[in-house]
C-alpha positions in Angstrom: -44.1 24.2 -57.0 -44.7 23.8 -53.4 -41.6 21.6 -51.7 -41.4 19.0 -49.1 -40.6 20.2 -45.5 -38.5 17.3 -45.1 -36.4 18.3 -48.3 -36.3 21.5 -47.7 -34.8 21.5 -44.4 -32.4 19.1 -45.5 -31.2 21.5 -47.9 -31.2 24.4 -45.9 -29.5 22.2 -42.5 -26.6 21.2 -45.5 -26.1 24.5 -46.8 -25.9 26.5 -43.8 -24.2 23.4 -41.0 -20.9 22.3 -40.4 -20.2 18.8 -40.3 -21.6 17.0 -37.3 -24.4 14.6 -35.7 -27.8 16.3 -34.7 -28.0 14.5 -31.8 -25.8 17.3 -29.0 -22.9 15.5 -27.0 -22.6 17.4 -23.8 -19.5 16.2 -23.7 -18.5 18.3 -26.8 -19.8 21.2 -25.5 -17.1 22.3 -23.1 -14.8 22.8 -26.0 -16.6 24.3 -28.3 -17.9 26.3 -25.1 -15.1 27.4 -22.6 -16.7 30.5 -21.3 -19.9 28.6 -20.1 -20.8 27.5 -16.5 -21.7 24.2 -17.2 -22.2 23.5 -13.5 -25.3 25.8 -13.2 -28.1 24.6 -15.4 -31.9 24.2 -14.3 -32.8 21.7 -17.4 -31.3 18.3 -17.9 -28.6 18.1 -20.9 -30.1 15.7 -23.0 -33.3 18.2 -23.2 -31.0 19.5 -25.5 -30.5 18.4 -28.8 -28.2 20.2 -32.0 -30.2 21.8 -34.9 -27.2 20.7 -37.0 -25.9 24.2 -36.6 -22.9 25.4 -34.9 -22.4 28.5 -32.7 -23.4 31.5 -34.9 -23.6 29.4 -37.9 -26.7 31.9 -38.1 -25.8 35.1 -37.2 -27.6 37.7 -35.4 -27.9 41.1 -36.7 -26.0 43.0 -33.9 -26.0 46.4 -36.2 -29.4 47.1 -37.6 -30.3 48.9 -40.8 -33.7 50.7 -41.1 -35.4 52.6 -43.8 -38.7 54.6 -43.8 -42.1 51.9 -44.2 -42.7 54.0 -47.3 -39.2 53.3 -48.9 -39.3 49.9 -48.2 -39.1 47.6 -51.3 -39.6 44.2 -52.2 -41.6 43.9 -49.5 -45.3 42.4 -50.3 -48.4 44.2 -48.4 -49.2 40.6 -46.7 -45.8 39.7 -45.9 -45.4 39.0 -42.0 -43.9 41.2 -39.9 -42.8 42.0 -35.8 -44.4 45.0 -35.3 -42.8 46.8 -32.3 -44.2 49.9 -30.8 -42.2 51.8 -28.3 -42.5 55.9 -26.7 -44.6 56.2 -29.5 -42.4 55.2 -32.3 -42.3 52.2 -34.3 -40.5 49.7 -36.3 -40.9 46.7 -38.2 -39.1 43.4 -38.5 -39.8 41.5 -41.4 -39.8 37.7 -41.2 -38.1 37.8 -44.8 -35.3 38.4 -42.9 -35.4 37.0 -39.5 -36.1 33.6 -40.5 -32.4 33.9 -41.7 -30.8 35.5 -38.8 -33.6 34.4 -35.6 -32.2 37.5 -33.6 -31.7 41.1 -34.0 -30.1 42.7 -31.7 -31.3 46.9 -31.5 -31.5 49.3 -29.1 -35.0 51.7 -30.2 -36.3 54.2 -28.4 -33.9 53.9 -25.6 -34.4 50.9 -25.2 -32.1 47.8 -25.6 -34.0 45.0 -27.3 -33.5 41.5 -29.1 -36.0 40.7 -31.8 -36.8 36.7 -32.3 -38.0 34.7 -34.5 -37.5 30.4 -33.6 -38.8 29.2 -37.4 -39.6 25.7 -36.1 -42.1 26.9 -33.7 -43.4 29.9 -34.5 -42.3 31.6 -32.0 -41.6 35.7 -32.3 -40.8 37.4 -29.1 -38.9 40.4 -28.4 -37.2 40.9 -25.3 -35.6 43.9 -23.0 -31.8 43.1 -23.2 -31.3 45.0 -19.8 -30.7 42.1 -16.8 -29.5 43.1 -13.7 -28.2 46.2 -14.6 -26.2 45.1 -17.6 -27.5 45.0 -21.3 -26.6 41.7 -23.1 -25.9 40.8 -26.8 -27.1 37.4 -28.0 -26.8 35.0 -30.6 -27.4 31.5 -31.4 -26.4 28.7 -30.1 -27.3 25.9 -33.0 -28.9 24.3 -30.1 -32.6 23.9 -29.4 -34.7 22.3 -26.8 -38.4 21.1 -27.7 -37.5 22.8 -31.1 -36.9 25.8 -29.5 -34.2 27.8 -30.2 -31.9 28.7 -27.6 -29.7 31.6 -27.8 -26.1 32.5 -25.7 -25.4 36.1 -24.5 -22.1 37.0 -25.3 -21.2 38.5 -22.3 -21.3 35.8 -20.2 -21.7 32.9 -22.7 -24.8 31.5 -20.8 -27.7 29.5 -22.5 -31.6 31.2 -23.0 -34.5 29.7 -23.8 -36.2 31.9 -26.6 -39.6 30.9 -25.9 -39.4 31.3 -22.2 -36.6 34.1 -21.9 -34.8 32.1 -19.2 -31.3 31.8 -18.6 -31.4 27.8 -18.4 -27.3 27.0 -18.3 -24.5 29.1 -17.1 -23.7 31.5 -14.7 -27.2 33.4 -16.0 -29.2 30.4 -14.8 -32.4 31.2 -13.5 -32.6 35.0 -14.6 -35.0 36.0 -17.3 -35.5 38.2 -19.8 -38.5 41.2 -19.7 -41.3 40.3 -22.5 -41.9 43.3 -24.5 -45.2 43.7 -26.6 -44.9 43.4 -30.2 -47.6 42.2 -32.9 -46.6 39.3 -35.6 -49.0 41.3 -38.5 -48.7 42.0 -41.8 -47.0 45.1 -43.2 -49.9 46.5 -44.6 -51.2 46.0 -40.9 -48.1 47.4 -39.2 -48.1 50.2 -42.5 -51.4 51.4 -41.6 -51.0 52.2 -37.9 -47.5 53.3 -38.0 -47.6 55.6 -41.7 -44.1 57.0 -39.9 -42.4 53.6 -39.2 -39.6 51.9 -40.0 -38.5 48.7 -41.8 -35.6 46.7 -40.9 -33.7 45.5 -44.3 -30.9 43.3 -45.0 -27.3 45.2 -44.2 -26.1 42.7 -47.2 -29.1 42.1 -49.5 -26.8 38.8 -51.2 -25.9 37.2 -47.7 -28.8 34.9 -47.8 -32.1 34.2 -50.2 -33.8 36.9 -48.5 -37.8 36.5 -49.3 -37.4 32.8 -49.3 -38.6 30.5 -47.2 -35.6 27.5 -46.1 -39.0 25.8 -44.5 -40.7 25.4 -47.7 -44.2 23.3 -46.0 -43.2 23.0 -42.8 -46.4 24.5 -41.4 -48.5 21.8 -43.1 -45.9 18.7 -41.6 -47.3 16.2 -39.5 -44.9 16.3 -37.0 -42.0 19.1 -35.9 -38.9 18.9 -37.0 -36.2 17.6 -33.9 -38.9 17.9 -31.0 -38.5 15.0 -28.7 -42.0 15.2 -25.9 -45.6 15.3 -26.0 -48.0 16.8 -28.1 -51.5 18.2 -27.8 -54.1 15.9 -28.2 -57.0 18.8 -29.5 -55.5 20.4 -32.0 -52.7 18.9 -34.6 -49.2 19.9 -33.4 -48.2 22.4 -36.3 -51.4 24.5 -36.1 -51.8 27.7 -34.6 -52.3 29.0 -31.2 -52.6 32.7 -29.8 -51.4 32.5 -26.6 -52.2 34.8 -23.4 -49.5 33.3 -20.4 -50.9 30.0 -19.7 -53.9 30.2 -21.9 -53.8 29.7 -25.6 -56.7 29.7 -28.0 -56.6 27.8 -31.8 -56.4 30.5 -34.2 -58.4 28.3 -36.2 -61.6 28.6 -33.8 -60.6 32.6 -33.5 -61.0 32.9 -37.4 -64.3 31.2 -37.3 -65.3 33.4 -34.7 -63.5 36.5 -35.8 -63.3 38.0 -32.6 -63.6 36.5 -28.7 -64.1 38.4 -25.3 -63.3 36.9 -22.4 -64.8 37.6 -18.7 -61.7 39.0 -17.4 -61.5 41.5 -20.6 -59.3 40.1 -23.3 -60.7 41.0 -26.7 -59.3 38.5 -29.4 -59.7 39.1 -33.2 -58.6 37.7 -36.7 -59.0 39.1 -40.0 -57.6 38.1 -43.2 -53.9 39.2 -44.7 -51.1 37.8 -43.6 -49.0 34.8 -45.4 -47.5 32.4 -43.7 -43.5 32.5 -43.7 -43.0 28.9 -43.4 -46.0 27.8 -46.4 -44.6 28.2 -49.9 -41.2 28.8 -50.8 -41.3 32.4 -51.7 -43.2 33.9 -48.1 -45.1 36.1 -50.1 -46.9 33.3 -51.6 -47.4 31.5 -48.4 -51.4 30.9 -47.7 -53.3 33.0 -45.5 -53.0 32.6 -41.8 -54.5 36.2 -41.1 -53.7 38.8 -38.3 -54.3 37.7 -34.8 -54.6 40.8 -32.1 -54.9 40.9 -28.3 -56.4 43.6 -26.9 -58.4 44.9 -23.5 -60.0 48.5 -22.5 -57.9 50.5 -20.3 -59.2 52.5 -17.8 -60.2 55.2 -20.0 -62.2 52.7 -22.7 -59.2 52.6 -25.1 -58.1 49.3 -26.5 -54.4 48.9 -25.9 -52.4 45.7 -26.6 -51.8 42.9 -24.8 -48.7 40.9 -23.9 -49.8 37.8 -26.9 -48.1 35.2 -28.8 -49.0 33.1 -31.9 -46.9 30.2 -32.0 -47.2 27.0 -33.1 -49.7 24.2 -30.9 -46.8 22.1 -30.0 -44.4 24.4 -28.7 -47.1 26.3 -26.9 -47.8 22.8 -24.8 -44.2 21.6 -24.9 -43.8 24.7 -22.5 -47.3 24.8 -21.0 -48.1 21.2 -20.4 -51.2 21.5 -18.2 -52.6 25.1 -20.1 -55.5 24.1 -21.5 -55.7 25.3 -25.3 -59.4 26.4 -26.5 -60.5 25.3 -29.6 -64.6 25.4 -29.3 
């Protein structure tokens, strides 16, 4: 039976918080924060609310266990995944497990990168950890801003926005974090361009429900969940968007057109096959929301990928409050 956002969230805030009002108190934050610059911050405090979490209440997975795509188990073909393709290898992150620990900290390829996934938004993005010369860890905060989550490095204990990849308090303040490509797709999807992947799987298959979804609706909820600003007036604030920079386009228009070209190149397509992870409570059972892809020729005719998000409508305009977002 298909639950309630409302009650699930409140079931999964109650099993995984520790005591304390949602609504932040800067105030508090010094002490539970005595590494952090609070002096250097380019967004105002009360932006900035609790997700009734504390500081690594959900932990990040800062040692990474992978097994070959073709040993991977448990895993259904539609099940959503971040498909990351670097040097000509690749490796998959499945939502079954991100959704319970938003960040995985890897280093693939030779590359240092942080894999995230904000469930209240949508939002998967993976990021070169490598700023200024030095490679940082992160984590999470328990804080978000426009339901965002926003995640700490642990080297100098400063604040990120995920969506963004800004440094928005602390002595990081103002630097941000390289984008890397990466697909949200189904593992059949990722399976069947990358026979020679890898998976990422749970280092502790008990630690948490793994395959379930703590969201159980949440996708279909009139509003989101602790978001505090605007939202767009074409399109209802939980649907989805596949987003270019500025420009975003509802995937619901995309599947009725099934593919889009722009003048300056992009090539946009959905097909069926991917659940949602934040639909039914088992995520292999969530409805279909289909694969999204960005792509443009290169100078040789090849399609190659292109730097694309699909997050949710509201957190795309939260961030992008003059983009217009295409829906005809």
């Amino acid at each position: 039976m298909r639950s309630y956002f409302n009650m699930a969230v409140l079931v999964a805030l109650t099993w995984l918080a520790a005591p304390g009002q949602i609504q932040a108190n800067p105030g508090q934050w010094r002490s539970e924060w005595p590494k952090t610059d609070f002096d250097k911050h380019a967004v105002p405090f009360e932006q900035i609310m609790s997700g009734g979490v504390t500081k690594d209440r959900i932990p990040s997975i800062d040692q990474p266990r992978f097994v070959a795509a073709a040993e991977a188990e448990g895993l259904a073909q539609t099940e959503p995944v971040i498909g990351l393709t670097i040097n000509g290898k690749s490796r998959a992150y499945p939502l079954s497990v991100l959704i319970w620990h938003e960040i995985v900290n890897d280093v693939f390829a030779g590359v240092p990168v942080a894999v995230t996934f904000c469930p209240l938004c949508n939002a998967a993005v993976v990021f070169d950890r490598r700023v200024a010369g030095e490679t940082l860890e992160f984590g999470t905060t328990g804080k978000l801003r426009y339901s965002d989550l926003v995640m700490y490095d642990r080297q100098s204990e400063s604040w990120w926005q995920q969506f963004t990849g800004e440094a928005i308090i602390g002595a990081m303040t103002g630097q941000k974090l390289l984008f890397v490509p990466a697909r949200l797709e189904s593992f059949a999807s990722f399976k069947a361009r990358a026979p020679d992947g890898e998976v990422l799987v749970p280092n502790d298959p008990y630690m948490r429900r793994y395959g379930m979804n703590p969201y159980g609706g949440y996708d279909s909820a009139h509003t989101p969940f602790l978001y505090r600003g605007k939202l767009p007036e074409v399109v209802a604030p939980l649907a989805r968007v596949v987003a270019v920079g500025d420009r975003a386009w509802s995937v619901d228009f995309l599947q009725i057109k099934q593919r889009i070209e722009t003048p300056d190149g992009l090539i946009l397509t959905w097909e069926y096959g991917q659940n949602s992870a934040l639909d039914s409570e088992l995520i292999a059972e969530g409805r279909d929301v289909g694969n999204v892809l960005v792509q443009r020729r290169n100078a040789n005719g090849k399609l190659v990928d292109v730097l694309y998000r699909v997050d949710f409508a509201f957190a795309f305009y939260a961030f992008h409050p003059t983009a217009k977002i295409i829906v005809e």
